[in-house]
N, C-alpha and C positions, 0 to 999 in steps of 0.2 A: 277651497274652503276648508276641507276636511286638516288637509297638510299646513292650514295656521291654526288649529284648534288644536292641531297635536302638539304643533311649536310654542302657543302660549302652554299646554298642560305641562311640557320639558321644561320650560324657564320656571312654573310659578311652584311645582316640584322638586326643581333641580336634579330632574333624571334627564340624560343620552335620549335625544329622540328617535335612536335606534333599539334603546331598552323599550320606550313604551311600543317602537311599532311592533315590536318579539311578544312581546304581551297581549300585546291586540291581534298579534297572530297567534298564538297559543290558545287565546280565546275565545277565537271566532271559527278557528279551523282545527284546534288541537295539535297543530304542528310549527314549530319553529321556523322553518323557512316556508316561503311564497312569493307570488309574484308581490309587486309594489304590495301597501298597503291601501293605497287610496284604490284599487283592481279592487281588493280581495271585500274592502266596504263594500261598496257597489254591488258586489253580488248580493245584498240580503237586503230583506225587507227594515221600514224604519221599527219596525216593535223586534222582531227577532234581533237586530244590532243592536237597540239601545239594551235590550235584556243580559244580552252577554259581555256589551260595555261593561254592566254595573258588576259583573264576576270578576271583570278585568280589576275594576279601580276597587273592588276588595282587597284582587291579591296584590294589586300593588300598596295598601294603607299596610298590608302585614307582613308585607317582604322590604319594606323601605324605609 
């Protein structure tokens, strides 16, 4: 479920679905590389993820 919410957010952005999953890893771990991205979700609660979603698609609105 996770891996088609990233795929519509890469088409309807027209970002590399491996830019946003670097972003969602920078933003959820602070680090560029990790395991999968759909692992590294799953570790966190749904209020803790969506919080740090919403820093993510900040810095994606002022880097894109």
């Amino acid at each position: 479920m996770i891996t088609e919410i990233i795929q519509k957010i890469s088409i309807s952005l027209n970002i590399a679905v491996c830019n946003i999953a670097m972003l969602l890893r920078i933003g959820l771990l602070g680090k560029a590389v990790s395991p999968g991205i759909t692992q590294v979700i799953n570790i966190f609660n749904k209020e803790s993820l969506l919080k740090r979603i919403k820093k993510v698609i900040t810095m994606l609105k002022y880097n894109y």
